[in-house]
N, CA, C and O atoms as CSV, one atom per row, in Angstrom:
chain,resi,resn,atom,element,x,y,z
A,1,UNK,N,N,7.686,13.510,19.111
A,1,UNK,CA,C,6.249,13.444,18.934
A,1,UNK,C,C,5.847,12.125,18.288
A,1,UNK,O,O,4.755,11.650,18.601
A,2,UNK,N,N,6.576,11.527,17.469
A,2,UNK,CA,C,6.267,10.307,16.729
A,2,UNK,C,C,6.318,9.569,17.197
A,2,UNK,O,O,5.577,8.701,16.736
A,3,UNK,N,N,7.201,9.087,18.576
A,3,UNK,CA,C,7.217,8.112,18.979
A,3,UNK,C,C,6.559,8.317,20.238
A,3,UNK,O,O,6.130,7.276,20.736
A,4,UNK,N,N,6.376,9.293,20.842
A,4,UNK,CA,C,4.671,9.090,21.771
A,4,UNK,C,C,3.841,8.479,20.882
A,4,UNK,O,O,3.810,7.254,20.763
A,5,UNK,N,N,3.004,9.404,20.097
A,5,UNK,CA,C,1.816,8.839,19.376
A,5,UNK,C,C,1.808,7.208,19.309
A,5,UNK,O,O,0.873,6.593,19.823
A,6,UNK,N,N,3.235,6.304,18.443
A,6,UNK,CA,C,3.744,5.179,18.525
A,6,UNK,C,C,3.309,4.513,19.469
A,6,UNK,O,O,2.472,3.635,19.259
A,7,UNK,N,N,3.859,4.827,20.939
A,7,UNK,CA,C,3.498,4.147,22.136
A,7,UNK,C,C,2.043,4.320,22.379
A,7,UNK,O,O,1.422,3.257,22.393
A,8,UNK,N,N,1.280,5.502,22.593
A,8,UNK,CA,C,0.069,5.799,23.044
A,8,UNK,C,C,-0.834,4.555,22.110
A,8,UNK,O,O,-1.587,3.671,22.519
A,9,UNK,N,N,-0.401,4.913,20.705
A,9,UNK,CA,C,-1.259,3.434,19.922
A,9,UNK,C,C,-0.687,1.826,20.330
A,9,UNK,O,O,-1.459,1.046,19.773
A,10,UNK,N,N,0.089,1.263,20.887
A,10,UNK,CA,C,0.705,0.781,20.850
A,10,UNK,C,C,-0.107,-0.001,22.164
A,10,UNK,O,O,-0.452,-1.182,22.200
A,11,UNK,N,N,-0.307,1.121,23.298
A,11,UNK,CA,C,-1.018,1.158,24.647
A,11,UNK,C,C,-2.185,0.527,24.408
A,11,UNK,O,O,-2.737,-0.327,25.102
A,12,UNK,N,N,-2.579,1.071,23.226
A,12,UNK,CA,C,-4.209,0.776,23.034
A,12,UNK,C,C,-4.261,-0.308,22.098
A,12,UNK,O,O,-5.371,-0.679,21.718
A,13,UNK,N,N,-3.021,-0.985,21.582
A,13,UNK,CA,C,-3.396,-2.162,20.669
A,13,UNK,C,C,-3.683,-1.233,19.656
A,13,UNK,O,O,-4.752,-1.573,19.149
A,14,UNK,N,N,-3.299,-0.362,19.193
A,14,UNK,CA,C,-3.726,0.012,17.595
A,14,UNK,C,C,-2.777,0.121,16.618
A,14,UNK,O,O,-2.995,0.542,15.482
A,15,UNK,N,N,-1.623,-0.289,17.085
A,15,UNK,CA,C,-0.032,0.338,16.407
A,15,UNK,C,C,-0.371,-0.683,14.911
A,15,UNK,O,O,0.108,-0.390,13.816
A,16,UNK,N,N,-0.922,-1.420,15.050
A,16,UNK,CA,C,-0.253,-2.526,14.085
A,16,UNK,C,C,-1.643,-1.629,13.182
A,16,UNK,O,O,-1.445,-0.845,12.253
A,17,UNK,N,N,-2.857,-1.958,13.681
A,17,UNK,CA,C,-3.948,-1.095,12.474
A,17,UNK,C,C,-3.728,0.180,11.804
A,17,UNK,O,O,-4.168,0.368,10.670
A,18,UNK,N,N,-2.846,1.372,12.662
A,18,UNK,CA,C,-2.655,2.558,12.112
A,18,UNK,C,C,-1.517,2.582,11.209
A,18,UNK,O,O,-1.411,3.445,10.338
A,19,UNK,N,N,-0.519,1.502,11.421
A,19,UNK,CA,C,0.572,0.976,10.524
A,19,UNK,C,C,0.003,0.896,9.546
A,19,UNK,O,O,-0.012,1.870,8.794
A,20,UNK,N,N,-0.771,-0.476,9.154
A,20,UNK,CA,C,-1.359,-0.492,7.909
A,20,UNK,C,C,-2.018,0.080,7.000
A,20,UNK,O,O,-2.034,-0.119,5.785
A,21,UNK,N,N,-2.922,1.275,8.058
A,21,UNK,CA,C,-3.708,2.074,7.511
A,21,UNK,C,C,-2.864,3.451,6.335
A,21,UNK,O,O,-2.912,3.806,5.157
A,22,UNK,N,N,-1.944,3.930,7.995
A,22,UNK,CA,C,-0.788,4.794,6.939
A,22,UNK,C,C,0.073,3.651,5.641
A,22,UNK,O,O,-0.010,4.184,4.534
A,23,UNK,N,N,0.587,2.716,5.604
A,23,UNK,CA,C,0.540,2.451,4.275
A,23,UNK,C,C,-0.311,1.817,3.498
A,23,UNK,O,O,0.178,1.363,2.463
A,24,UNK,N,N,-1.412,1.649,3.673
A,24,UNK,CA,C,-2.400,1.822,2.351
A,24,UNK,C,C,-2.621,3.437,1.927
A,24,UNK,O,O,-2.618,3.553,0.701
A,25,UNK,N,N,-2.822,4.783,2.677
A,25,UNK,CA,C,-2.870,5.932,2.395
A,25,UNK,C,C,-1.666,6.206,1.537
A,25,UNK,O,O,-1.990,6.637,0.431
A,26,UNK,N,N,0.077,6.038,1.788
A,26,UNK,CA,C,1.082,5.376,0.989
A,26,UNK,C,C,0.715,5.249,-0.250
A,26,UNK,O,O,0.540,6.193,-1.021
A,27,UNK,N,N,0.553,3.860,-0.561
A,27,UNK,CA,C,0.199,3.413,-1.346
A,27,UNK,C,C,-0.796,3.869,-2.383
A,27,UNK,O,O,-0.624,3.610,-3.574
A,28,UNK,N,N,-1.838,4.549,-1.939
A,28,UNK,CA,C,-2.772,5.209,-2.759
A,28,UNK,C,C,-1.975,6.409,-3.882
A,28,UNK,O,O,-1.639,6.487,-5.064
A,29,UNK,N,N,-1.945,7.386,-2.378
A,29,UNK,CA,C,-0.610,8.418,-2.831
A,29,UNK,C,C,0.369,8.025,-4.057
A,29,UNK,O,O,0.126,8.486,-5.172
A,30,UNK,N,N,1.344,7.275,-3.873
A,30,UNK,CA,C,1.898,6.444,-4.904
A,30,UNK,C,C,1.659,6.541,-6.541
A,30,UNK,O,O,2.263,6.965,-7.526
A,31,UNK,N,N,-0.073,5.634,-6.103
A,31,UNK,CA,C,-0.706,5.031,-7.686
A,31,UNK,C,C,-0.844,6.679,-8.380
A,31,UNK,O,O,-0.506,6.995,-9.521
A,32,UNK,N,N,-1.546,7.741,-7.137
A,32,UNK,CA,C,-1.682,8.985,-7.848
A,32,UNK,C,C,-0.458,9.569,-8.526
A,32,UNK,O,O,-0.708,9.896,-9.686
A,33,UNK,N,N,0.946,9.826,-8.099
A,33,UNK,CA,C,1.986,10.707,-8.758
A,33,UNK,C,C,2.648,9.392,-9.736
A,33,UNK,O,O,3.445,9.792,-10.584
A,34,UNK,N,N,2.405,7.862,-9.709
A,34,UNK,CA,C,3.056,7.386,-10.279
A,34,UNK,C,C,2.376,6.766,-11.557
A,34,UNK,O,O,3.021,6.479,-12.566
A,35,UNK,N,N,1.444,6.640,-11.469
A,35,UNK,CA,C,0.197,6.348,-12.536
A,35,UNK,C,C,-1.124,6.802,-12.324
A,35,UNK,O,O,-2.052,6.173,-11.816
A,36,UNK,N,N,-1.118,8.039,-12.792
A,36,UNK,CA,C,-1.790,9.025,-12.454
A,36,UNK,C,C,-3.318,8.554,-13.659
A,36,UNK,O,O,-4.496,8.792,-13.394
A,37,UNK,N,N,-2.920,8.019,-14.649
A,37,UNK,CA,C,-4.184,7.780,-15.473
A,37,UNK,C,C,-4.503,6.184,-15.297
A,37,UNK,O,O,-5.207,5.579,-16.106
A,38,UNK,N,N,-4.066,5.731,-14.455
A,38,UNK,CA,C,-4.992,4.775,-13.860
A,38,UNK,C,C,-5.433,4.456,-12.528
A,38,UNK,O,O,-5.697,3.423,-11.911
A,39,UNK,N,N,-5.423,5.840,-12.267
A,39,UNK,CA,C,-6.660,5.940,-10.762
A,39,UNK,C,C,-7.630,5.466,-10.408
A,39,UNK,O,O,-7.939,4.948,-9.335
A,40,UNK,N,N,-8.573,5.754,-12.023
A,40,UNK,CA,C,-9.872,5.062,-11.701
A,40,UNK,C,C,-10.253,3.565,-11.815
A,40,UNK,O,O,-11.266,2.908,-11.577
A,41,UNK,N,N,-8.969,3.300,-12.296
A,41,UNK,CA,C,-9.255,1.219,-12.669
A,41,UNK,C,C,-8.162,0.593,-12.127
A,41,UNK,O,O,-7.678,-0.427,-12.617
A,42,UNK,N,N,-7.402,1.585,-10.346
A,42,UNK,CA,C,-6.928,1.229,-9.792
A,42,UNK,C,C,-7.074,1.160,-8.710
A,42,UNK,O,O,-7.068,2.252,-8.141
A,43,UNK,N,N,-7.267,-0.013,-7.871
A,43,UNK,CA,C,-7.363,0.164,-6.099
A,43,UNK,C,C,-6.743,-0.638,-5.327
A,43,UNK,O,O,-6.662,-1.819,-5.663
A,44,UNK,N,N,-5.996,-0.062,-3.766
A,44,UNK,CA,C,-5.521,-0.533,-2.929
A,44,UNK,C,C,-6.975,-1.258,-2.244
A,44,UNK,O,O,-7.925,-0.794,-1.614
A,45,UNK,N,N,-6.650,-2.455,-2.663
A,45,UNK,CA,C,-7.767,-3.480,-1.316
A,45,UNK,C,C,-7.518,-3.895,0.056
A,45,UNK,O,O,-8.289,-4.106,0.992
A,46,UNK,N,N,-6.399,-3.953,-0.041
A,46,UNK,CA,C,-5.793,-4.182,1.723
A,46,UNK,C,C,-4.447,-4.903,2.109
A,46,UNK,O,O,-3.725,-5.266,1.180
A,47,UNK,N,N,-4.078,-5.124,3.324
A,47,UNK,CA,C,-2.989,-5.922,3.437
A,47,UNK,C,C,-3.165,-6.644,4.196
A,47,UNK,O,O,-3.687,-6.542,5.306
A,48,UNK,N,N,-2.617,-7.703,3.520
A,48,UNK,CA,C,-2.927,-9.656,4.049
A,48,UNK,C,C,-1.208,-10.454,4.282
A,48,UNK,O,O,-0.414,-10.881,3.444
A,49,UNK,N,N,-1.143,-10.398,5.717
A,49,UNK,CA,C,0.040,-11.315,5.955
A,49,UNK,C,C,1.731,-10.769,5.347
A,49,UNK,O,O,2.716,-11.475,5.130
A,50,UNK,N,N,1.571,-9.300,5.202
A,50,UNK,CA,C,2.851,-7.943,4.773
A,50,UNK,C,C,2.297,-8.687,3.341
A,50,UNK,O,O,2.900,-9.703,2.996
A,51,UNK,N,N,1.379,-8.297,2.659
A,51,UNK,CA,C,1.214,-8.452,1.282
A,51,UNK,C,C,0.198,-7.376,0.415
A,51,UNK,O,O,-1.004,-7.583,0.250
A,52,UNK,N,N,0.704,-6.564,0.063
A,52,UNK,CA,C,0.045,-5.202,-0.588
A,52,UNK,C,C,-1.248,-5.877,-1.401
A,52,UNK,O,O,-0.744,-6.692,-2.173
A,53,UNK,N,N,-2.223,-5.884,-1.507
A,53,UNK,CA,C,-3.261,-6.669,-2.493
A,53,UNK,C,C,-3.487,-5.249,-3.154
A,53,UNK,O,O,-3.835,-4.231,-2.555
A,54,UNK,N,N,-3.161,-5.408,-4.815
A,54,UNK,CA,C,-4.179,-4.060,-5.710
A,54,UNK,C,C,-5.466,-4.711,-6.247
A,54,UNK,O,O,-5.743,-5.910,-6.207
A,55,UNK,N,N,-6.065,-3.894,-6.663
A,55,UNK,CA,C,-6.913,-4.472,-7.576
A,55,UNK,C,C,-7.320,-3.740,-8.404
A,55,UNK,O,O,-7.928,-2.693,-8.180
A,56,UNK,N,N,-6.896,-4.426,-10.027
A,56,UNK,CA,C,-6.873,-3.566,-11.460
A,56,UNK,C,C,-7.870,-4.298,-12.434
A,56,UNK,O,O,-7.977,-5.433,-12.898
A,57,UNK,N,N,-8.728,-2.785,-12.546
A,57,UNK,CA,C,-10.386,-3.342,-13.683
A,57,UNK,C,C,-10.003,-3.966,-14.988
A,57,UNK,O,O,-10.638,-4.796,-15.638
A,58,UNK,N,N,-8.830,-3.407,-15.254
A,58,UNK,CA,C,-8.439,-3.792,-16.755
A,58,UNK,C,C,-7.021,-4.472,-16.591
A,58,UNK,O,O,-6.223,-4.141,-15.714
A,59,UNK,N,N,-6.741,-5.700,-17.762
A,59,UNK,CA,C,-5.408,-6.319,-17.845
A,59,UNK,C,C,-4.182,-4.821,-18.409
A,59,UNK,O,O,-2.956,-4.748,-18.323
A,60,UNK,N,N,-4.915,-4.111,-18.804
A,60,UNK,CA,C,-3.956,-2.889,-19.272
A,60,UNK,C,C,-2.935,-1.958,-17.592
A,60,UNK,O,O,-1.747,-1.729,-17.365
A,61,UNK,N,N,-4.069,-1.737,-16.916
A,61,UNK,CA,C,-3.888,-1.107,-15.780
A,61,UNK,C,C,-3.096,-2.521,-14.791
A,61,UNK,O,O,-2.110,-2.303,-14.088
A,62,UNK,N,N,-3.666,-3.773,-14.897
A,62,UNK,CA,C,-2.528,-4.691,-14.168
A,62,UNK,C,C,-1.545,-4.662,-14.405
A,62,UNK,O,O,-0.709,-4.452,-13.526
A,63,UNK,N,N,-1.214,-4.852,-15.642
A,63,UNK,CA,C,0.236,-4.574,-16.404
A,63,UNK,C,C,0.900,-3.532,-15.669
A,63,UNK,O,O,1.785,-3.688,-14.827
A,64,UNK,N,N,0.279,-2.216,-16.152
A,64,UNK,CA,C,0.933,-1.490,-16.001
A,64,UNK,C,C,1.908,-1.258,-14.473
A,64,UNK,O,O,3.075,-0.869,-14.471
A,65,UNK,N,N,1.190,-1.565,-13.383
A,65,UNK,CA,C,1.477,-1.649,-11.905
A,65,UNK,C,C,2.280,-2.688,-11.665
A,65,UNK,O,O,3.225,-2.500,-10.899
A,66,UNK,N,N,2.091,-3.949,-12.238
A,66,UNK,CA,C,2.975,-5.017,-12.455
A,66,UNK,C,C,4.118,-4.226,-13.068
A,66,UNK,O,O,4.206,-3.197,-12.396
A,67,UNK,N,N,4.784,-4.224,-13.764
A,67,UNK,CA,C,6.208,-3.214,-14.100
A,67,UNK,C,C,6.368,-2.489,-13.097
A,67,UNK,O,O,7.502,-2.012,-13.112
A,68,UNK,N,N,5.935,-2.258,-12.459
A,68,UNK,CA,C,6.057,-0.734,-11.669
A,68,UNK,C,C,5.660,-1.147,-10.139
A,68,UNK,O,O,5.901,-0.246,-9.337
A,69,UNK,N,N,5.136,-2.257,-9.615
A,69,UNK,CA,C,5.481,-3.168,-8.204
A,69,UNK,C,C,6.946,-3.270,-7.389
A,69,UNK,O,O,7.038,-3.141,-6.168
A,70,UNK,N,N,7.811,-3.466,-8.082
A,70,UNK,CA,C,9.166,-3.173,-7.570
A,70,UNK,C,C,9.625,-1.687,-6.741
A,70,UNK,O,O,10.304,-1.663,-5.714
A,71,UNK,N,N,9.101,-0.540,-7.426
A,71,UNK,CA,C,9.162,0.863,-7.518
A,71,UNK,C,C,8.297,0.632,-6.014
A,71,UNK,O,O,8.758,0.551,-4.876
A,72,UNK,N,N,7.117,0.574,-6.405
A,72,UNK,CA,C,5.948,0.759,-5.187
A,72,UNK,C,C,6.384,0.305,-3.852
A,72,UNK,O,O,6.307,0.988,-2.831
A,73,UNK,N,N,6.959,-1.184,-3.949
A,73,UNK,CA,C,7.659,-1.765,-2.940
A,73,UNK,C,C,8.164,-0.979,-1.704
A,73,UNK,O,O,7.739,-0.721,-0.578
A,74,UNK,N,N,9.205,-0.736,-2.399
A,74,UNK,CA,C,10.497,0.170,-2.489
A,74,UNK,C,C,10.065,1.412,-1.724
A,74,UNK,O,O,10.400,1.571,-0.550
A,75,UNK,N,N,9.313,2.300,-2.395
A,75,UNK,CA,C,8.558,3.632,-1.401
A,75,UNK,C,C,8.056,3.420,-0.114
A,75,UNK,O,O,8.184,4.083,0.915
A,76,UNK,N,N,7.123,1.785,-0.487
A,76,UNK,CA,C,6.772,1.507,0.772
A,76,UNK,C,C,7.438,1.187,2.385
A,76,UNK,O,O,7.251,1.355,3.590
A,77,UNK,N,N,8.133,0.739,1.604
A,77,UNK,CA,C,8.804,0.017,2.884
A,77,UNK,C,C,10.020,1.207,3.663
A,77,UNK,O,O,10.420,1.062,4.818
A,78,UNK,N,N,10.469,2.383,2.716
A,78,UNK,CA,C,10.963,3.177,3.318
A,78,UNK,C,C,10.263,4.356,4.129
A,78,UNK,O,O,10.431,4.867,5.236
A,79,UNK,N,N,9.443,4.537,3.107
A,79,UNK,CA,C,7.836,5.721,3.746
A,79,UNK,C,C,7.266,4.830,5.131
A,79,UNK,O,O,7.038,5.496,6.141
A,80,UNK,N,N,7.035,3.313,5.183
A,80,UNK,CA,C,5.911,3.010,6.140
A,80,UNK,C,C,6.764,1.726,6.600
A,80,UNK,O,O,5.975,0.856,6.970
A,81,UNK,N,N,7.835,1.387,6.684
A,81,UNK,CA,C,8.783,0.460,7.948
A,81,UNK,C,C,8.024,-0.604,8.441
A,81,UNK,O,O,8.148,-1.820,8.298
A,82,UNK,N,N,7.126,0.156,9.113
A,82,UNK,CA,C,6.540,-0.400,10.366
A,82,UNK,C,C,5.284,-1.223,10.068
A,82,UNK,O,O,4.587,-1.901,10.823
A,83,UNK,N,N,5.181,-0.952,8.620
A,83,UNK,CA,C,4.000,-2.138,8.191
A,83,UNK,C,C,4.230,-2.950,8.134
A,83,UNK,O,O,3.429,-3.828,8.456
A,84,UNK,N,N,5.832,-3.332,7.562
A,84,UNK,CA,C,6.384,-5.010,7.384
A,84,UNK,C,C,5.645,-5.323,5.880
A,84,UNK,O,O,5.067,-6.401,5.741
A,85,UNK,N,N,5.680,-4.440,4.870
A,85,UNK,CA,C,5.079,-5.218,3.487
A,85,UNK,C,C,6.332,-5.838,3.124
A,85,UNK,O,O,7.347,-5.157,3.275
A,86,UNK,N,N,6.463,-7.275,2.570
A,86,UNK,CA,C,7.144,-7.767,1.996
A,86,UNK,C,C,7.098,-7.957,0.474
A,86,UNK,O,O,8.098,-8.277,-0.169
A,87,UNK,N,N,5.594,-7.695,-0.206
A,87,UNK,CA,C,5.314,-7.853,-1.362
A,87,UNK,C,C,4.043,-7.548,-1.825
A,87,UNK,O,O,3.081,-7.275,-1.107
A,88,UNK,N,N,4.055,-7.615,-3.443
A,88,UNK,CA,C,2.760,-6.783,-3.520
A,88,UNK,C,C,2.340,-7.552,-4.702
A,88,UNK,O,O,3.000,-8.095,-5.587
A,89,UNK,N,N,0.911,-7.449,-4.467
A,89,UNK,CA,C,0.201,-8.443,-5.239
A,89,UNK,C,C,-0.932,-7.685,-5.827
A,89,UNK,O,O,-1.558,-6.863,-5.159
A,90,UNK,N,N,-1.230,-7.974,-7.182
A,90,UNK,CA,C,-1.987,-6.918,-8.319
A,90,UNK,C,C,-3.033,-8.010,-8.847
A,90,UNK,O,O,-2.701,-8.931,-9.593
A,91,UNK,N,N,-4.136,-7.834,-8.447
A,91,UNK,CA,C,-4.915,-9.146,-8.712
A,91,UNK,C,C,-6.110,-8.543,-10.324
A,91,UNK,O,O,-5.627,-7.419,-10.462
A,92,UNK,N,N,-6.777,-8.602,-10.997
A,92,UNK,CA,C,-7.818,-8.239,-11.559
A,92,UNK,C,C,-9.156,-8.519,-11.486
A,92,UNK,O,O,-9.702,-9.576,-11.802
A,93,UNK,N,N,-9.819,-7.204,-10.917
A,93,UNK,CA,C,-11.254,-7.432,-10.885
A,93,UNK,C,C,-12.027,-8.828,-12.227
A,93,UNK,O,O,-11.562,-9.024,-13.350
A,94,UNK,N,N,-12.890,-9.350,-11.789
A,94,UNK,CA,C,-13.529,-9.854,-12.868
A,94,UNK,C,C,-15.166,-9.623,-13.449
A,94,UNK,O,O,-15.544,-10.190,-14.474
């Protein structure tokens, strides 16, 4: 079944958008069971060139994801393959 769906998007030019999309959903998932109290001054902004962009309201909540980027990586790339993230980048709102 997975790899119809795969092709059928694939047919239509969407493989690479639904890739990304399932790992930013990933990724969200993630921030929730892994830093669960900084949900709200945490957000997935998008992916630029296999590059995870977060974006954290407070230097407390950057930090914190910064330590913990390696971890995220890591889930990602085994959970979502097919996105090609190579790295992840935690920027702060200003």
């Amino acid at each position: 079944m997975n790899s119809l769906l795969a092709n059928v998007l694939r047919k239509r030019g969407l493989f690479t958008e639904a890739s990304s999309s399932h790992a930013l959903h990933c990724a969200k998932a993630w921030i929730v069971r892994a830093l669960p109290h900084c949900t709200s001054v945490l957000s997935v902004k998008g992916l630029r060139d296999s590059t995870l962009v977060l974006e954290a309201q407070n230097s407390i909540a950057a930090q914190e994801c910064t330590i913990l980027r390696e971890s995220l990586l890591s889930a990602l790339q085994e959970e979502c393959p097919q996105a090609g993230i190579r790295e992840i980048s935690v920027i702060q709102a200003h």
